[in-house]
N, C-alpha and C positions, 0 to 999 in steps of 0.2 A: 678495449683499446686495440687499433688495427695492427699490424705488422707490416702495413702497408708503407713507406717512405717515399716522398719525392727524393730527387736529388741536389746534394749541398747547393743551397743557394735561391732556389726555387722560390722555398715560403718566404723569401727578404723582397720580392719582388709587388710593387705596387700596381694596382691596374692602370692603366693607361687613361685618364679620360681627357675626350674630344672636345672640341671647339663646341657650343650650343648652336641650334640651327633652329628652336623653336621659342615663342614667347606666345605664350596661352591667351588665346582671346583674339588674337591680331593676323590676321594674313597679307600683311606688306613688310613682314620680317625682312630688314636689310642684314646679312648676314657678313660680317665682315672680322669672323675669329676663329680663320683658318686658311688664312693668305692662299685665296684661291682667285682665279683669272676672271676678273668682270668680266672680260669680252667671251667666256666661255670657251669652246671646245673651235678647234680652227676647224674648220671647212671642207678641207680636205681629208681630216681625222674622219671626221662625220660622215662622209660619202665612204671612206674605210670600212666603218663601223657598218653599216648598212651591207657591202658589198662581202662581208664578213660572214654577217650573220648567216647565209644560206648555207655555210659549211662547217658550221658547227658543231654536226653530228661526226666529223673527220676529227683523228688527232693532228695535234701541232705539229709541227715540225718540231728535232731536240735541240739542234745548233743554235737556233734562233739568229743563222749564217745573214739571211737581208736585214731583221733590225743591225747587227751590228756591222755589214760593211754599211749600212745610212750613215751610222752615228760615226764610223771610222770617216767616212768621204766629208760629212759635217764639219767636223772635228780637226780633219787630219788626222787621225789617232791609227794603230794598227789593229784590225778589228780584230784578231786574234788574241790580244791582249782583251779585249773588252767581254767580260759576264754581264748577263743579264737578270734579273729579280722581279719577282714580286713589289714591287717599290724599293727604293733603294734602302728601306728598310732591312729586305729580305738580304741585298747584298752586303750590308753591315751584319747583320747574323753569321752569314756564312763565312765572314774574315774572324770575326772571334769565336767561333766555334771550333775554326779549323785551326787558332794561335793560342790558343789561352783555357786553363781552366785552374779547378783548385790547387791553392799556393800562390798562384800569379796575382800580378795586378795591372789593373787598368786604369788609364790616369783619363781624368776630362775636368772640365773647366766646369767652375759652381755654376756660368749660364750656360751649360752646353744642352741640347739635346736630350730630353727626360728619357729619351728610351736608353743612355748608353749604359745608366748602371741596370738598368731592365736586361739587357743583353748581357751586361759582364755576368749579371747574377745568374743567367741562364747557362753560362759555362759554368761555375761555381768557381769561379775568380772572383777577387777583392775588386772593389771600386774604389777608385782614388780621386776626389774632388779636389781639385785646387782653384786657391782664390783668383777672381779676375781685377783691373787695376781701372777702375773708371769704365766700367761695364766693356770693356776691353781685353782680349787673350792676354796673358801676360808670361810673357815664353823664360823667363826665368825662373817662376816658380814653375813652370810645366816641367824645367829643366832639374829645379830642387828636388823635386819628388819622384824622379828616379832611381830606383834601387834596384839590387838584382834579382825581384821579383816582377820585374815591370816588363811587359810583354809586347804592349801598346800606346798610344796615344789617339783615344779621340777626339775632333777639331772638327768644329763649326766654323765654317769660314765661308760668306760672311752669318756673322751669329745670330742666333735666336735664342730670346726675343729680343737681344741688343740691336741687330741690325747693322752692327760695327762690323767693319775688315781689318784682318789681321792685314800688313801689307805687305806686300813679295819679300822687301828685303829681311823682314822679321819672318816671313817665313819660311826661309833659307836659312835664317839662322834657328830656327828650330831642328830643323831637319839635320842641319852642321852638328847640333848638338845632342844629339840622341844618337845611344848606342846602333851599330848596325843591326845586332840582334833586337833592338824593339821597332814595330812597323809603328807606322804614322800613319794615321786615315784621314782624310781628309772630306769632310763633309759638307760639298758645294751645293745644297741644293737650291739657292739663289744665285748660286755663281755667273748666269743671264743677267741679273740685275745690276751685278756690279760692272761700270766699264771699265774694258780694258784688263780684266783679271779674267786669268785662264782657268781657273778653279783646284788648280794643282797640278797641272796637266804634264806641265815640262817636268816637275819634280815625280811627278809619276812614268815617265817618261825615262828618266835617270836617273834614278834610285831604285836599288833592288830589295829598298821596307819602307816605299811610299806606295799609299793607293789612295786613288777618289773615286769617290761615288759622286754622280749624278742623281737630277728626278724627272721625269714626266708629268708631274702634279703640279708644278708650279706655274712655271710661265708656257706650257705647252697646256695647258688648262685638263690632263688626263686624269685628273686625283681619285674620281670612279674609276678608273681602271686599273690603278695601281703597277706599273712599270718604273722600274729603274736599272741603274745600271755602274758597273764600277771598271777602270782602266789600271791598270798596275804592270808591274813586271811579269813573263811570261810564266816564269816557276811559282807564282804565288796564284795568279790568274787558274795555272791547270790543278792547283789544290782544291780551290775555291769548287771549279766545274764538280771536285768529286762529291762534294756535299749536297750541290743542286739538284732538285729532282729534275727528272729528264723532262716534263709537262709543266715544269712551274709558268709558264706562260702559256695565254689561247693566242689561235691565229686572231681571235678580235684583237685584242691587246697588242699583239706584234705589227698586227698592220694599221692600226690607229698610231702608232709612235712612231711608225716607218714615214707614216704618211706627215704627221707633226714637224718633224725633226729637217724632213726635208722644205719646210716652208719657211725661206726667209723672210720674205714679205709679212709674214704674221709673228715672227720673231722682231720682225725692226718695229712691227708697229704697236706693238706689247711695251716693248720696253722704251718707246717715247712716251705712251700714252703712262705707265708707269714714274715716269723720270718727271713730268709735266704736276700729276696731281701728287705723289709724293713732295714734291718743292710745295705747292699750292699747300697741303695740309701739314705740315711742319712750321713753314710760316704764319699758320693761322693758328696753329698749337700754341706757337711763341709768343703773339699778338694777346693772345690769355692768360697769356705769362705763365705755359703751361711747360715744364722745361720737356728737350727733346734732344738727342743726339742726330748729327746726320746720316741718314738710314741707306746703306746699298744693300737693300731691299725690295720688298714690295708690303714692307709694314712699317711704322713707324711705332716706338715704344715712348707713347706719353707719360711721366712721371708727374705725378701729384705731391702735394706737400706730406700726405701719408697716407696709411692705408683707408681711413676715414674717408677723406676726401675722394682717394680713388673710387671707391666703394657708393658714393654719392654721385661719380658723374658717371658712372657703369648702371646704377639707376635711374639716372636720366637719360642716358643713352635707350635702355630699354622702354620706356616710357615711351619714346618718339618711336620708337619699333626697332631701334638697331642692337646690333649685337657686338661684341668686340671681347678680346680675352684678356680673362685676369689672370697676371702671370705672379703671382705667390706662390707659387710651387717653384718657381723658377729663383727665387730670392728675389723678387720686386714686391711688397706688398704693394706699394705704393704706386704700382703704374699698372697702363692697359696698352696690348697693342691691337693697333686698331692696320686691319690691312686695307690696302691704297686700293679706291676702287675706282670706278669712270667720272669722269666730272659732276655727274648728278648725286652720283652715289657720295665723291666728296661733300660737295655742299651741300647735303643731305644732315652728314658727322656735323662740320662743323657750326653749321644754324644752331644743331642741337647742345653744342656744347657752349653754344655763346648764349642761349637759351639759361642753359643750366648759371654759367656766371653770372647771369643778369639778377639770376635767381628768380628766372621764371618758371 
């Protein structure tokens, strides 16, 4: 027997598994279970990436100073306040690494984000799951399950795989009701999808234990490059920097996001063509009498009569060649989200699901 030990919390931790991108036999795999950007990588990213590569044998720069006055000028945000990550994954790590460990607790929501007790676990802090109310945040019980071991609060907003938004004035009142001592994180990585929500921007803005993370993966189509980034108060911001390694980002990665971030035009035209087939497949979901919430997103989470049936039209989906995810880990046995893809790529889904009901 070794004498070797991880540390508390470690061996509670579950591996992480991805969305499927293969089905054996078939090379028209429609991949749509890991809400990634049909239209791919904007154009400008791409001539980045290219203009990139011959200097790769150079270290990065450590400031990562042009991504974040882009995302500050983007944004209006003070780039000084803003870190940068490894996906905003990496910048969720380095908020609970640098706030929390054995003793404490981390509270998050039963549909939140499978990595958050993965991360609490990695501090060797408690994770605190509380109920949601109609696949919905439900800032009461987020508020009941505060005690004074409670360090944090992680939030999805808008949720995954709900696709629900918590709305401003509920999430004001969250934020009203948490101790000054616990931070509130605030996890917009579709915060693009939704109109007219700032992804916690103001409350990160003025509050000195609010932060949000951002991503690069979603609606900037970067998810092979894996950049993110989080905004908060200046004193929690300069903790953060000391965790980071000084190269966690390449100049490929920094200037593909620089070059993203600054394209409106592929921002506006992302989230129409998004706003367009998600109505288009939610009403065709319905028309099947397949129920559906309305999603500000870029996926929609269909719910079956139970896990059976789910399980039966996730094989019919693969059959046709597509892919889409089963969220039972997430506490749905009984649904799939399916992310919103180009008009071909919708009527693609939906033939096959109307397929599947005909019981062909």
């Amino acid at each position: 027997m070794t004498l070797i030990t991880p540390q508390p919390g470690i061996m509670e931790i579950a591996l992480y598994q991805g969305g499927k991108s293969k089905i054996a036999g078939r090379d028209d795999v429609l991949k749509l279970s890991s809400n990634e950007n049909p239209l791919g990588v904007p154009p400008g990213a791409q001539a980045a990436i290219v203009a990139a590569a011959g200097q790769v044998h150079l270290y990065p720069s450590t400031d990562h100073a042009a991504l974040r006055g882009a995302i500050g000028a983007v944004h209006g945000l003070d780039p000084e306040r803003i870190i940068c990550g490894v996906g905003s994954d990496e910048v969720l790590q380095f908020v609970t690494q640098a706030y929390a460990g054995p003793g404490d607790e981390i509270i998050h929501t039963e549909h939140g984000f499978s990595m958050y007790p993965v991360l609490t676990h990695m501090t060797g802090a408690t994770p605190v799951r509380v109920p949601e109310a109609g696949r919905r945040v439900d800032v009461d019980a987020i508020l009941d399950a505060v005690t004074a071991r409670t360090r944090m609060v992680l939030l999805t907003n808008p949720g995954n795989p709900t696709g629900t938004l918590l709305a401003d004035e509920e999430l004001l009142r969250l934020a009203d009701g948490l101790p000054e001592r616990v931070i509130l994180v605030i996890d917009a990585a579709y915060a693009e999808f939704a109109e007219g929500y700032d992804g916690g921007a103001a409350l990160a803005t003025e509050r000195p234990n609010v932060l949000m993370t951002r991503t690069f993966s979603k609606i900037y189509g970067l998810g092979g490059l894996r950049v993110g980034w989080g905004y908060g108060p200046q004193e929690m911001i300069d903790v953060l920097r000391r965790l980071r390694q000084p190269f966690n980002l390449s100049e490929l990665q920094m200037a593909a996001a620089e070059a993203a971030v600054r394209d409106a035009d592929w921002l506006r035209d992302c989230v129409a063509l998004n706003r367009d087939q998600r109505a288009r497949l939610t009403g065709a979901l319905r028309q099947l009498g397949l129920a559906c919430d309305d999603s500000e997103t870029n996926f929609v989470l269909a719910r079956f009569a139970d896990a059976a049936e789910a399980e039966a039209a996730d094989r019919a989906l693969q059959a046709a060649g597509i892919l889409v995810r089963g969220v039972g880990g997430y506490g749905f046995p009984e649904g799939l989200r399916i992310t919103v893809g180009d008009a071909d790529q919708t009527g693609r889904v939906i033939a096959a699901l109307s397929r599947w009901r005909e019981g062909g």
